[in-house]
PASEDREN-65808 format. One record per residue: residue number from 0; residue in three letters; chain; z, y, x negated of N, C-alpha, C in turn. Coordinates in nm, 4 decimals. Last residue first. Example, Ala and Ser with C-alpha at 12.3 -4.5 7.8 and 13.67 -1.06 7.14 Angstrom:
BEGIN
<atom seq="1" type="SER" mol="A" n_w="0.7080" n_v="-0.2250" n_u="-1.2850" ca_w="0.7140" ca_v="-0.1060" ca_u="-1.3670" c_w="0.7870" c_v="0.0030" c_u="-1.2900"/>
<atom seq="0" type="ALA" mol="A" n_w="0.7800" n_v="-0.5690" n_u="-1.3190" ca_w="0.7800" ca_v="-0.4500" ca_u="-1.2300" c_w="0.7800" c_v="-0.3300" c_u="-1.3200"/>
//
This chain:
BEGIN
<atom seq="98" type="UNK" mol="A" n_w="-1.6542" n_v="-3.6736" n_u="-1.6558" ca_w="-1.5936" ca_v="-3.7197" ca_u="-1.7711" c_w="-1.6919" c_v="-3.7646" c_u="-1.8617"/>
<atom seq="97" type="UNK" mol="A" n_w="-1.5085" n_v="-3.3277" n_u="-1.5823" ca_w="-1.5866" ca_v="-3.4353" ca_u="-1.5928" c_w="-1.5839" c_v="-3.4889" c_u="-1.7428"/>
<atom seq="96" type="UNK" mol="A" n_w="-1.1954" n_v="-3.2376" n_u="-1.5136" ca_w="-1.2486" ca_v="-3.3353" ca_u="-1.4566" c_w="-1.4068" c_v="-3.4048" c_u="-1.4687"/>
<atom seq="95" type="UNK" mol="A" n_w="-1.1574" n_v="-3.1422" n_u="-1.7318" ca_w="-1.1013" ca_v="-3.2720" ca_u="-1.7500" c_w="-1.1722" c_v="-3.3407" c_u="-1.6210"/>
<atom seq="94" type="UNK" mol="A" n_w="-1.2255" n_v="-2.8832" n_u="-1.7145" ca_w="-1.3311" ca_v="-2.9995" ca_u="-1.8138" c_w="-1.2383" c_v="-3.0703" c_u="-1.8166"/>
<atom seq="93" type="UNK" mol="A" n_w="-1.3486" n_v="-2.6712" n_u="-1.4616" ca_w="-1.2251" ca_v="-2.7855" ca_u="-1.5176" c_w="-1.3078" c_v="-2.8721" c_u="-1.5789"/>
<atom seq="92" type="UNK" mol="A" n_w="-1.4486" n_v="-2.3707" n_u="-1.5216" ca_w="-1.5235" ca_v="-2.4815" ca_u="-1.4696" c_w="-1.3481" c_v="-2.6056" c_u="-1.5115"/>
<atom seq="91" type="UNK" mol="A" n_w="-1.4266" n_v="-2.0327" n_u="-1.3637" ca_w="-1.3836" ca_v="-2.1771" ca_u="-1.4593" c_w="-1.3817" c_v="-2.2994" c_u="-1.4113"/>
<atom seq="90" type="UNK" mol="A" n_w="-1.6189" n_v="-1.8120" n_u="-1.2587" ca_w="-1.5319" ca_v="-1.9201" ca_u="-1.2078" c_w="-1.5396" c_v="-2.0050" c_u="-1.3485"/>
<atom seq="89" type="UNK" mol="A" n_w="-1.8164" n_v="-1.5946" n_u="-1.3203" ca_w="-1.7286" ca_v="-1.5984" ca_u="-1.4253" c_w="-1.5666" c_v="-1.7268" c_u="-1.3457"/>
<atom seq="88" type="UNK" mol="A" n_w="-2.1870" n_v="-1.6772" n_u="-1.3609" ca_w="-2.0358" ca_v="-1.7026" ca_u="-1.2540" c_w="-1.9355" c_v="-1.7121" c_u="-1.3864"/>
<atom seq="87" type="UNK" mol="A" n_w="-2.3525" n_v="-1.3783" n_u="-1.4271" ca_w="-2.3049" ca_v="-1.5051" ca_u="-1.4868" c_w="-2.1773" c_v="-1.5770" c_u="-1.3922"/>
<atom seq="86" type="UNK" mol="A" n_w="-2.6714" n_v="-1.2652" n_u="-1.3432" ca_w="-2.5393" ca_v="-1.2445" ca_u="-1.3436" c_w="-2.4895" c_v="-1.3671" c_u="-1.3702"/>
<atom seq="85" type="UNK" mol="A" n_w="-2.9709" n_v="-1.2048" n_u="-1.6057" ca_w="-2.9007" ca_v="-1.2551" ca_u="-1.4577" c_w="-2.7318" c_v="-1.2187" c_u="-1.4641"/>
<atom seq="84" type="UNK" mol="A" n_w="-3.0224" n_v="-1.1139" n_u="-1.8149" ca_w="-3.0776" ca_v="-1.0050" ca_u="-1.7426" c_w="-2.9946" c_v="-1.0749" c_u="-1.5976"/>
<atom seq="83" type="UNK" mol="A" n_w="-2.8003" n_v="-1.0762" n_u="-2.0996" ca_w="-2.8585" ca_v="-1.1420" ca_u="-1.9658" c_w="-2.8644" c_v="-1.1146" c_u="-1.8844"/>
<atom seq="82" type="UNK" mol="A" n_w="-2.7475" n_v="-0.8434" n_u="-2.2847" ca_w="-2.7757" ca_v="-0.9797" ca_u="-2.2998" c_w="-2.9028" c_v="-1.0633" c_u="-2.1800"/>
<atom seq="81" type="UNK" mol="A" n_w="-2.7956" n_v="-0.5540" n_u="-2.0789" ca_w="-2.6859" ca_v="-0.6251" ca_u="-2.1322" c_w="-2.7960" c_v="-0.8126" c_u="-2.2067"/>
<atom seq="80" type="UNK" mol="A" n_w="-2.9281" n_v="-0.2268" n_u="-2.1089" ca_w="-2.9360" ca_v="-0.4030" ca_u="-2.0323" c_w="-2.8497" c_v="-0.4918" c_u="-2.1432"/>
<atom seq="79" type="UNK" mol="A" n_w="-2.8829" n_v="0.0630" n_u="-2.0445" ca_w="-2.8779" ca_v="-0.0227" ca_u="-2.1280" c_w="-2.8387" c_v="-0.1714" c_u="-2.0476"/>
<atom seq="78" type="UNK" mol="A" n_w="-3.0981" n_v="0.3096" n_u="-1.9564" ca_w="-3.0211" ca_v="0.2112" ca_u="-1.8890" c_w="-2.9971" c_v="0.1052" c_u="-2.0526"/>
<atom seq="77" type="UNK" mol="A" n_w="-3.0386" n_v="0.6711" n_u="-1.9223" ca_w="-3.0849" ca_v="0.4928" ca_u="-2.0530" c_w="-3.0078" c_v="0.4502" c_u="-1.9741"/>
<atom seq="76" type="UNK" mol="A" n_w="-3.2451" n_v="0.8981" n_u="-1.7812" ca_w="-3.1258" ca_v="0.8201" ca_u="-1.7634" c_w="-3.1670" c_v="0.6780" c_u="-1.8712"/>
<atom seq="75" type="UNK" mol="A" n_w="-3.4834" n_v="1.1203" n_u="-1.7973" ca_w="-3.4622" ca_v="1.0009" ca_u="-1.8040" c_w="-3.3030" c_v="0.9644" c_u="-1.7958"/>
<atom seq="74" type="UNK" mol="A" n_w="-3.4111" n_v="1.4094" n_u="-1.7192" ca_w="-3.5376" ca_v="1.3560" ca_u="-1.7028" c_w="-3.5357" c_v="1.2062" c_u="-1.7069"/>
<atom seq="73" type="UNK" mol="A" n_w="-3.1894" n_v="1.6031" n_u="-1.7442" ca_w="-3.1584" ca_v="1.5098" ca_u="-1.7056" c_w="-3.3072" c_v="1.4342" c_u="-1.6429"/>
<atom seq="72" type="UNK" mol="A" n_w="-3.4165" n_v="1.8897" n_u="-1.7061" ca_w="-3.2200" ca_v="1.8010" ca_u="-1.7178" c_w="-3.2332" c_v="1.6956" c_u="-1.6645"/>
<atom seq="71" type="UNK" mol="A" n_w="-3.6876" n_v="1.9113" n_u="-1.5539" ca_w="-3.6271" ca_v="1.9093" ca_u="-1.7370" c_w="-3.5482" c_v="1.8691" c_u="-1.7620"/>
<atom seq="70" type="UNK" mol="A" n_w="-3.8350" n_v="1.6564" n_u="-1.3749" ca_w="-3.7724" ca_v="1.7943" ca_u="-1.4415" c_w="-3.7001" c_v="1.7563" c_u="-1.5367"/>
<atom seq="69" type="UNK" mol="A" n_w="-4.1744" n_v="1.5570" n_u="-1.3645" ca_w="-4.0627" ca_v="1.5157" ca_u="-1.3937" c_w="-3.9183" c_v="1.6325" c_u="-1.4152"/>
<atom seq="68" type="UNK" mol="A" n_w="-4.4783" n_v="1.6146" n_u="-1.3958" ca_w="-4.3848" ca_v="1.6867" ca_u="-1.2806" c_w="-4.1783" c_v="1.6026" c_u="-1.2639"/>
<atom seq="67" type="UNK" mol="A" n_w="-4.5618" n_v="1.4792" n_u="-1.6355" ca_w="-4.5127" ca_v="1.6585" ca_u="-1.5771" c_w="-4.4927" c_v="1.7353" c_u="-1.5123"/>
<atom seq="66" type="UNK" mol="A" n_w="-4.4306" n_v="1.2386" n_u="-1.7605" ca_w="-4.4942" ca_v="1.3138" ca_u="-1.6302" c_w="-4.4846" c_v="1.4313" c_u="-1.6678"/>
<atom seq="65" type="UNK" mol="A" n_w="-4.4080" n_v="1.3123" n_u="-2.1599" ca_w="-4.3884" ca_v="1.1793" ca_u="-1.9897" c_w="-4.4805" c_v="1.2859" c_u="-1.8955"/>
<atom seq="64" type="UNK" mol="A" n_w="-4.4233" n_v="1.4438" n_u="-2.3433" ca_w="-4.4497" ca_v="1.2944" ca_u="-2.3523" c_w="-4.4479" c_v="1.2356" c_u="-2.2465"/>
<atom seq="63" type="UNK" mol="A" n_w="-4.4823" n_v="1.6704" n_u="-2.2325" ca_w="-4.5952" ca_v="1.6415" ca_u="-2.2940" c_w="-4.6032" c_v="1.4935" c_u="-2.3560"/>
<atom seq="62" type="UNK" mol="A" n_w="-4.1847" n_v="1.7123" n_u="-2.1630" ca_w="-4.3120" ca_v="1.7143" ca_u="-2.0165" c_w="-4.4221" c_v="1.6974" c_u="-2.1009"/>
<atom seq="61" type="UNK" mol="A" n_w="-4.0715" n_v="1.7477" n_u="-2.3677" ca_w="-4.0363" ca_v="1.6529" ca_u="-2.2902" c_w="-4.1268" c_v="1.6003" c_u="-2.2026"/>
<atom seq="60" type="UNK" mol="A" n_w="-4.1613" n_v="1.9534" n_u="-2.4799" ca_w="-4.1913" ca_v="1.8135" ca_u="-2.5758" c_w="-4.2022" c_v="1.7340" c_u="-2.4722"/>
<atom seq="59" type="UNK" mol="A" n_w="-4.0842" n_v="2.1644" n_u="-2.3311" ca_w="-4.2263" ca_v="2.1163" ca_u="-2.3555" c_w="-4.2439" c_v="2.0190" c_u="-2.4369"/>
<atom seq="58" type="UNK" mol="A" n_w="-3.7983" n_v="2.1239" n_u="-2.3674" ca_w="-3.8250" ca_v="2.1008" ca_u="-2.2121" c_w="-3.9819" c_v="2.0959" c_u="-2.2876"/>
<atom seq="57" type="UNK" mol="A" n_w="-3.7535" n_v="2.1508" n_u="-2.6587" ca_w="-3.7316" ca_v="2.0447" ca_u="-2.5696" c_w="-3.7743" c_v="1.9896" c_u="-2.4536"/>
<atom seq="56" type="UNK" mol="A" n_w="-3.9008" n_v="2.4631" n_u="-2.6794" ca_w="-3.8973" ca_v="2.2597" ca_u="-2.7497" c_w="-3.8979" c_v="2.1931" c_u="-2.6779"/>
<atom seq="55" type="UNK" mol="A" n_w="-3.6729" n_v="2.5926" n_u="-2.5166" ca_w="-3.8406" ca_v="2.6128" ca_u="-2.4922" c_w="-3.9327" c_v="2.4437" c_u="-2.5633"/>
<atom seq="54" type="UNK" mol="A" n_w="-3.4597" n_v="2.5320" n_u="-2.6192" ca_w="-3.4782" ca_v="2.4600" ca_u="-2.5071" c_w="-3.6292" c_v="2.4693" c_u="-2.4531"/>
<atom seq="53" type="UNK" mol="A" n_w="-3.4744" n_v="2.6550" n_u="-2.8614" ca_w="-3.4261" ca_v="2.5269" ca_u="-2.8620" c_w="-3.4661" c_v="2.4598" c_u="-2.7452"/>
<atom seq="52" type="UNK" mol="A" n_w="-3.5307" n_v="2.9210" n_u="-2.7735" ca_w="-3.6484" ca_v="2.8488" ca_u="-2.8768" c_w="-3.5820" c_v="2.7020" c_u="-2.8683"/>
<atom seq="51" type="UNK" mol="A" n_w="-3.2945" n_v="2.9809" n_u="-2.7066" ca_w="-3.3930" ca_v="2.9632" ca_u="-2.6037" c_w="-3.5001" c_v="2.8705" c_u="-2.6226"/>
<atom seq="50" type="UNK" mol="A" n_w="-3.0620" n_v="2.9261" n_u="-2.9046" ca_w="-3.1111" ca_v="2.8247" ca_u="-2.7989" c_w="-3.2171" c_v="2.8328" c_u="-2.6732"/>
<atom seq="49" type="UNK" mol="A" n_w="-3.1943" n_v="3.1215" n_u="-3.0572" ca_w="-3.2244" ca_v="2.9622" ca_u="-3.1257" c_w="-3.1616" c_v="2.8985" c_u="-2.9944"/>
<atom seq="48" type="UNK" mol="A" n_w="-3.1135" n_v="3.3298" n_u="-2.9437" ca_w="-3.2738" ca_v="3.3206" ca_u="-2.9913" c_w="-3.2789" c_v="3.1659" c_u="-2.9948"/>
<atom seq="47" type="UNK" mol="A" n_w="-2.8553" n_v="3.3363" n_u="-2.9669" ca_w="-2.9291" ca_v="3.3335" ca_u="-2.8198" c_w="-3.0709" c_v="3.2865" c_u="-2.8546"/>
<atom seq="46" type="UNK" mol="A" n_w="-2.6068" n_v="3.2189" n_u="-3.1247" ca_w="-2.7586" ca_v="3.2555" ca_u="-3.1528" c_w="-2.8452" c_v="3.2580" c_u="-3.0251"/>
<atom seq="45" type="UNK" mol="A" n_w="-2.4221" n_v="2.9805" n_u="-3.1428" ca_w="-2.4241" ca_v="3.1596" ca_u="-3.1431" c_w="-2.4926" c_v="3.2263" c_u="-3.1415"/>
<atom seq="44" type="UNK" mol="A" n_w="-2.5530" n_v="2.7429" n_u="-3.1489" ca_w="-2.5213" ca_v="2.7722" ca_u="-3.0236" c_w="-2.4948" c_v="2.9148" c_u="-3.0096"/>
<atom seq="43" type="UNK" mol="A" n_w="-2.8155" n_v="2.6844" n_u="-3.3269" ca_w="-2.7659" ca_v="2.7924" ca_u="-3.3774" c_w="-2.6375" c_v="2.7921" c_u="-3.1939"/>
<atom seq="42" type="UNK" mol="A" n_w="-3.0702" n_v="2.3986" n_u="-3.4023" ca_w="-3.0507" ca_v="2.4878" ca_u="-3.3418" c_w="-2.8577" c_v="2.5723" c_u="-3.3586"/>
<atom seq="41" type="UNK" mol="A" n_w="-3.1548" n_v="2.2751" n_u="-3.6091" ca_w="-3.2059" ca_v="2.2921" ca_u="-3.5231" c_w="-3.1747" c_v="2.4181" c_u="-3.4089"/>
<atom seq="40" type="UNK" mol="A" n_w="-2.9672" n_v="2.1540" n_u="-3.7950" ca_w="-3.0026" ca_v="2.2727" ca_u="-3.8206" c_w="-3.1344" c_v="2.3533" c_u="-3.7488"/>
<atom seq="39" type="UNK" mol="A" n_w="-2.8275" n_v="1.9265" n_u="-3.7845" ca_w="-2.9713" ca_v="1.9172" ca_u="-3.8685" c_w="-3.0164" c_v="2.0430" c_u="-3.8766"/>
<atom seq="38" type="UNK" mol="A" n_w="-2.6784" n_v="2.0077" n_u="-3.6446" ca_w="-2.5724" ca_v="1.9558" ca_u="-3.8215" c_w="-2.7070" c_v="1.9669" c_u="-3.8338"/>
<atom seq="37" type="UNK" mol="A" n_w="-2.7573" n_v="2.0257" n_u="-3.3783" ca_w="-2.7078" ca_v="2.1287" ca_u="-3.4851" c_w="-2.6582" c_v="2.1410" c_u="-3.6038"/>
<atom seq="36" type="UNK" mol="A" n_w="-2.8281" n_v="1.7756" n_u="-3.3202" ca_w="-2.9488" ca_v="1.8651" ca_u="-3.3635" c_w="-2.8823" c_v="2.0052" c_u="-3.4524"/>
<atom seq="35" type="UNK" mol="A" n_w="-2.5889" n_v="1.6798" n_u="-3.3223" ca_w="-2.6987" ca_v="1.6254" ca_u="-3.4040" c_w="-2.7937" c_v="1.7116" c_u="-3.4460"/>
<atom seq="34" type="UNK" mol="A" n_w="-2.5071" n_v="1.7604" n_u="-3.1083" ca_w="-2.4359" ca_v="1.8480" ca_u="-3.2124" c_w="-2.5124" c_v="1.7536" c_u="-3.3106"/>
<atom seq="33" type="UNK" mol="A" n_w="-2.6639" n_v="1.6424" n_u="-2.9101" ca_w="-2.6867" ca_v="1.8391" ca_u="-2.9388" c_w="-2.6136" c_v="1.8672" c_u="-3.0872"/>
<atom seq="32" type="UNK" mol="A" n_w="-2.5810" n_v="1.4215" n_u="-2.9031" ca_w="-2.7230" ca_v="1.4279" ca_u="-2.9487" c_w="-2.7492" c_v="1.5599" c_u="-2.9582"/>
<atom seq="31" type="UNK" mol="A" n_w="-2.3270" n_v="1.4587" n_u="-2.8191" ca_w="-2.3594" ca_v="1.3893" ca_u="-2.9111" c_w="-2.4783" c_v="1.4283" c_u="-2.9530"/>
<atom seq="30" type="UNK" mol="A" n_w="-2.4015" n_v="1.5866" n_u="-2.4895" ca_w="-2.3750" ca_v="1.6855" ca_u="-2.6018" c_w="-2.3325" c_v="1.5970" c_u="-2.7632"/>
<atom seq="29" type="UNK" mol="A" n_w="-2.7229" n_v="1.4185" n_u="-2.4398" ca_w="-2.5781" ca_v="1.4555" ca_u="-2.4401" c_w="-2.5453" c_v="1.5308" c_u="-2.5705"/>
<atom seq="28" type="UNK" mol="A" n_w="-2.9865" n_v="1.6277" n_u="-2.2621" ca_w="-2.9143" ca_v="1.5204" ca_u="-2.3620" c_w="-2.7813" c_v="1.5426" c_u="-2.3598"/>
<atom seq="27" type="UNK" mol="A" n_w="-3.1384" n_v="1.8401" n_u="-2.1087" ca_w="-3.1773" ca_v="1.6813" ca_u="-2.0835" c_w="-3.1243" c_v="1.5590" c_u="-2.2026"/>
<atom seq="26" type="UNK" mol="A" n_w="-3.1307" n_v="2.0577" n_u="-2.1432" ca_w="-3.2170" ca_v="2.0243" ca_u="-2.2445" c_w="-3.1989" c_v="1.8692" c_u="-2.2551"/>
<atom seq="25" type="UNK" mol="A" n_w="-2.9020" n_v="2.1698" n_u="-2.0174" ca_w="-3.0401" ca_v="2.1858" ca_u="-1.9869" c_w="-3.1752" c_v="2.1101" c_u="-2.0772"/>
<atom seq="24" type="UNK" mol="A" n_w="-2.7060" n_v="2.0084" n_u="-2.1155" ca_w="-2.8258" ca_v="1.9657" ca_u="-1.9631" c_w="-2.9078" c_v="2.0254" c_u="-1.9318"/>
<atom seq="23" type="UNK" mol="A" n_w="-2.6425" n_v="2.1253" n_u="-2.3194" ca_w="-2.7371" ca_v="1.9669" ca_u="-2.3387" c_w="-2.7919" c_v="1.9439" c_u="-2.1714"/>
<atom seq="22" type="UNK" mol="A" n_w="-2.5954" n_v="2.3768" n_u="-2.2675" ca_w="-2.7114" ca_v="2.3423" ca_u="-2.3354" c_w="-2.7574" c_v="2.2445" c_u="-2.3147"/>
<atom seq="21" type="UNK" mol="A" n_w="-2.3528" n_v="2.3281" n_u="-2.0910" ca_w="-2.4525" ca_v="2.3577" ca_u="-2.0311" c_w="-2.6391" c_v="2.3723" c_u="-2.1040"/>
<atom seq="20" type="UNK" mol="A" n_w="-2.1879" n_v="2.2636" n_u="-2.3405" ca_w="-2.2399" ca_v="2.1480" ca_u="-2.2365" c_w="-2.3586" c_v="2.1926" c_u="-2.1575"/>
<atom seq="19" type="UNK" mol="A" n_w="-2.2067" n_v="2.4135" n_u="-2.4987" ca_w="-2.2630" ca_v="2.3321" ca_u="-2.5525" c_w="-2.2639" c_v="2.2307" c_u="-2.4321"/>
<atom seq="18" type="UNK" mol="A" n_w="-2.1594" n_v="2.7046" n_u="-2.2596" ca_w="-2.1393" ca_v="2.6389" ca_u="-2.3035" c_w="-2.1984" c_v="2.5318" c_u="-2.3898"/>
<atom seq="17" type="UNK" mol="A" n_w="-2.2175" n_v="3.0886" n_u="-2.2084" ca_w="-2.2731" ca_v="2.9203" ca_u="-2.1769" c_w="-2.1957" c_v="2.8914" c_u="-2.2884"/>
<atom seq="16" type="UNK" mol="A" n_w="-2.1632" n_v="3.3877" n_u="-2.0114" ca_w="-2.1699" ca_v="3.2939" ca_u="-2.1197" c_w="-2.1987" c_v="3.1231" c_u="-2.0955"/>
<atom seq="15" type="UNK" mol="A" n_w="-2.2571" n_v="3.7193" n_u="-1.9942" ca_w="-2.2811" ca_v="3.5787" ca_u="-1.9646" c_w="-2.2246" c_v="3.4742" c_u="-2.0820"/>
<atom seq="14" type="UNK" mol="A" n_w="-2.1379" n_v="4.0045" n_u="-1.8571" ca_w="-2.1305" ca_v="3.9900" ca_u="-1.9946" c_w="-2.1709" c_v="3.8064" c_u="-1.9177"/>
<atom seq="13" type="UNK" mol="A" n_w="-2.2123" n_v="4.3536" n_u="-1.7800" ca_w="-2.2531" ca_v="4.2258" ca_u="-1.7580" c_w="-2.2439" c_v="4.1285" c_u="-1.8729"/>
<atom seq="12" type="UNK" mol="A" n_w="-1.9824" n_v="4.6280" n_u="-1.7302" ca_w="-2.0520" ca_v="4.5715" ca_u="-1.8378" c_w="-2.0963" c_v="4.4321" c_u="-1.7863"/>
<atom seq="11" type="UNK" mol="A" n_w="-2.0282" n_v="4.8646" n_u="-1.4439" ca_w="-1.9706" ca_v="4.7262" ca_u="-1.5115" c_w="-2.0545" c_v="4.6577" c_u="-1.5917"/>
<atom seq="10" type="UNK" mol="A" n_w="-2.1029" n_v="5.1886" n_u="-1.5067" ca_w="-2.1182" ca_v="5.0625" ca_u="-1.4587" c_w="-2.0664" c_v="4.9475" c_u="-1.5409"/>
<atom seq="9" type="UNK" mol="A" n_w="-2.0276" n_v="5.4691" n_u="-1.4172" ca_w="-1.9618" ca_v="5.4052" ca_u="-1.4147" c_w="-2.0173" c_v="5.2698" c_u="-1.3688"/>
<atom seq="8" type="UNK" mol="A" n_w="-2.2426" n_v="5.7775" n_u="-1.4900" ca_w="-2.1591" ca_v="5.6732" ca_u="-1.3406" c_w="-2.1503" c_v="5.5456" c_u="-1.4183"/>
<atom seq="7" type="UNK" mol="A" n_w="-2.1570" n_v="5.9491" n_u="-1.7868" ca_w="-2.2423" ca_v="5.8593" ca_u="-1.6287" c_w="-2.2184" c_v="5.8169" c_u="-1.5477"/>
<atom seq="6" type="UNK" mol="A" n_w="-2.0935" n_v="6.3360" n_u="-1.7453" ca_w="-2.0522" ca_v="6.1309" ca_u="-1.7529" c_w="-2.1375" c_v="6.0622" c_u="-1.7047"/>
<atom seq="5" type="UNK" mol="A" n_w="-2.2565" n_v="6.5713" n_u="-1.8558" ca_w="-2.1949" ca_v="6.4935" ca_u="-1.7298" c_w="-2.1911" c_v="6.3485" c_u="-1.7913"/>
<atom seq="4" type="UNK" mol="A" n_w="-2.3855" n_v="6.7095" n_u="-2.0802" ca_w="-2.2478" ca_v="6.6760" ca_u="-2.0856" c_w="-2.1939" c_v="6.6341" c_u="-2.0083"/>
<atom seq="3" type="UNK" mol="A" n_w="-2.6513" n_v="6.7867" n_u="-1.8649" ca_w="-2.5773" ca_v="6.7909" ca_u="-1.9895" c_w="-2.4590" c_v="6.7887" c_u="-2.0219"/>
<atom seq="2" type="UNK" mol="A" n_w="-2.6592" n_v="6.6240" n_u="-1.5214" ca_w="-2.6503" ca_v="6.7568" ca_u="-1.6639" c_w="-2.5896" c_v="6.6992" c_u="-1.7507"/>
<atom seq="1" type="UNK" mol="A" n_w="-2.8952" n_v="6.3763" n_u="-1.4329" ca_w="-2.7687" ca_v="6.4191" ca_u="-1.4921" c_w="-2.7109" c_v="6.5412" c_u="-1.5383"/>
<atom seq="0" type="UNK" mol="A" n_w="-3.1835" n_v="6.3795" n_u="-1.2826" ca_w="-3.1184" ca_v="6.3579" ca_u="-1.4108" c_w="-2.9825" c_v="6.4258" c_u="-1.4102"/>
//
């Protein structure tokens, strides 16, 4: 132990920080759908508590509706399908020549 009235040794403060981006991947959404949850009042980004509890949610909702060996970021991808599931020839047809 130290004496009394000795300094301590000299350690560097550890300071972390995250972003609203690094939230939504961890929590497998875009950051649209994060600042949704935060106008609804879900979750707090200044608040360490409310994004652990935020992502503790998410990641066990996630794995209790699908696989559960699926991982947490980035678990599904939306595919969005267009009209027609085939491809369309975009060549122009000449309508004078049929008659």
């Amino acid at each position: 132990m130290p004496r009394k009235g000795s300094r301590h040794p000299y350690k560097p403060r550890r300071e972390y920080r995250y972003s609203v981006k690094d939230i939504a991947d961890l929590a497998g959404m875009t950051r649209n759908a994060l600042n949704v949850a935060k106008v609804r009042g879900k979750i707090d980004p200044g608040d360490l508590k409310s994004v652990v509890s935020f992502l503790f949610r998410t990641i066990i909702e996630r794995h209790l509706s699908g696989d559960l060996f699926v991982p947490a970021a980035r678990a599904k991808k939306r595919r969005r399908k267009g009209k027609r599931a085939t491809p369309v020839s975009r060549r122009k047809t000449n309508k004078s020549a049929k008659h």
